[in-house]
N, C-alpha and C positions, 0 to 999 in steps of 0.2 A: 369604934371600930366597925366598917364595916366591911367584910370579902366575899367573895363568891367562890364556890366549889362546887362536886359533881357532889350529887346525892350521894353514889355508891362509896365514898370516898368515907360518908359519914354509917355506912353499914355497923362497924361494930362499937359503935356509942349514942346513936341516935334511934330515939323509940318516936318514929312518929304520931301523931296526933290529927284526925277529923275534925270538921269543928262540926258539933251536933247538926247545925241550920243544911249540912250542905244537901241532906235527904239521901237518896240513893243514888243520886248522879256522883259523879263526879268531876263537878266543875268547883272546886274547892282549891284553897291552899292547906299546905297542912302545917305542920310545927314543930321541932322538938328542940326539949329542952336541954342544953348542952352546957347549964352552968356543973360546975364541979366535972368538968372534964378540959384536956388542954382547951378544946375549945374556946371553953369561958363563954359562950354564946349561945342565943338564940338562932337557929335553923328556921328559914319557912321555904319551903318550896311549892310547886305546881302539881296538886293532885292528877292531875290527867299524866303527867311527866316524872313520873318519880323517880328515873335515872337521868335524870336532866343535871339544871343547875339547880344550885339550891345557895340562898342568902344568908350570912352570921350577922347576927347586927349584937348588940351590948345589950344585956336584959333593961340596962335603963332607957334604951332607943326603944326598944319592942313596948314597955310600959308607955311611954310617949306615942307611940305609934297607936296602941288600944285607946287611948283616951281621945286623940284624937279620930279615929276610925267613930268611936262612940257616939262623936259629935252630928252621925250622918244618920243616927237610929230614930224613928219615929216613937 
């Protein structure tokens, strides 16, 4: 599954998430976690845009997604 929605949409069941690297900037994505809610999904959106859009993928796409991302780390 994947859909798109507005951030604010996910207000009262999504706690987002920084990823440590991004420093004080923010040019980041962030994350939350939405299994156990209707959801059932993974959230990432645009830290610069946080009433923006924002992505549900399947926590098993996000896991495939890390490992693959991983593959880019020195």
């Amino acid at each position: 599954m994947t859909k798109h929605t507005t951030a604010p949409e996910l207000a009262d069941v999504a706690d987002w998430i920084k990823s440590s690297y991004s420093g004080s900037g923010n040019n980041c994505v962030e994350i939350a976690n939405l299994t156990g809610t209707p959801y059932d999904a993974v959230a990432i959106r645009d830290s610069k845009d946080p009433d923006g859009p924002a992505l549900l993928i399947t926590p098993e796409a996000f896991t495939e997604l890390l490992k693959f991302a991983k593959t880019f780390t020195a």
